[in-house]
N, C-alpha and C positions, 0 to 999 in steps of 0.2 A: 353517096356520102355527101353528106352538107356539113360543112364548115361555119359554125358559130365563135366569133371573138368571145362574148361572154360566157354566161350560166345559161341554163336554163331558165325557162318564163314562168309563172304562173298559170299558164293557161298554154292552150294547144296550138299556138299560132306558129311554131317552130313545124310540129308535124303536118299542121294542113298546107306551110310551105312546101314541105317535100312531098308531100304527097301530092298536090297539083303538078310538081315538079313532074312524077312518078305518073304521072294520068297522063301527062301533055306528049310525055315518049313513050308511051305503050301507045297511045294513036301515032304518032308518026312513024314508028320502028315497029308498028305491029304483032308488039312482044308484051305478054304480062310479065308486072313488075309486082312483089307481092311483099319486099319490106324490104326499108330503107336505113339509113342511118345518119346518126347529127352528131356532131364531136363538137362539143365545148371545149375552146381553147384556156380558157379562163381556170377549170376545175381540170382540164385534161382527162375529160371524160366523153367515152361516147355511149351512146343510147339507142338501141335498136325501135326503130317506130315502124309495127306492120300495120300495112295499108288494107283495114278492114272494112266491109263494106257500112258502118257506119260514121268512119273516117271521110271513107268516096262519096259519100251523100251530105257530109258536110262540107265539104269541099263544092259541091255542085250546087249546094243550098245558096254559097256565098257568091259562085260567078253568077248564078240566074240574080241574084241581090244588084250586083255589080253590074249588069246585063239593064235592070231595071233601071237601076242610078242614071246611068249610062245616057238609056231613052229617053228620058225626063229630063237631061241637062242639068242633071244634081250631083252638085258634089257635098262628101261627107262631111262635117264638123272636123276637124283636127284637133285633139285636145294633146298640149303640152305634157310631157311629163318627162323629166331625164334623160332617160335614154332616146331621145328625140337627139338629142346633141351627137350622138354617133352613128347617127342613120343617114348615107347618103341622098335621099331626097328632101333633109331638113330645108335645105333654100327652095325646093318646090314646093315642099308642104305649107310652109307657112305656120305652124301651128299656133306659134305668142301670139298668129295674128285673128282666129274665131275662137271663139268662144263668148261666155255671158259678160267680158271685160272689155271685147270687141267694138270698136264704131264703126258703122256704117262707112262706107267713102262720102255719099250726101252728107252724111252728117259731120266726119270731118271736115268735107269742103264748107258745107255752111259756119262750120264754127271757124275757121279760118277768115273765111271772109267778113263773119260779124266783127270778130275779135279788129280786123283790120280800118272797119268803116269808125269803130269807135277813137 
């Protein structure tokens, strides 16, 4: 069971959480795990999500992505959106700070330093 403050998402990010969740103790514990569940605090609902194998293969899609990122010393864009304000690694993430409205650091240091010599 995984606990959500909110609603549900539009999209599957809620179940490929639990379901990595569900993958990371069936290796450790040696035990199949075959469905999980998410309780919305918000609607006071829960949702049964079974871990089917094309759940498990997008789940593996995204660490082998993650794996990749990793190797190459890339990290992802973060784009803002709302509910960024209630997710604890907002001070890690950074998100107001990439994207297409984004400066460089070069380039705010140089504009700092122009702005100054004038």
């Amino acid at each position: 069971m995984e606990y959500k403050r909110g609603k549900p998402k539009p999209d599957d990010r809620d179940a490929l959480q639990l379901c990595a969740q569900a993958m990371c103790l069936e290796e450790m514990m040696n035990v199949a795990i075959l469905e999980g569940d998410l309780f919305y605090h918000e609607i006071r609902k829960r949702e049964q999500v079974v871990f089917s194998e094309k759940l498990r293969a997008r789940v593996a899609d995204l660490v082998a992505e993650m794996k990749q990122m990793y190797a190459e010393a890339r990290t992802p864009e973060a784009n803002y959106k709302s509910h960024c304000r209630q997710c604890s690694l907002v001070t890690l993430c950074k998100p107001k700070w990439s994207g297409k409205k984004a400066k460089s650091a070069a380039a705010y240091v140089q504009g700092w330093i122009g702005a100054e010599e004038l």
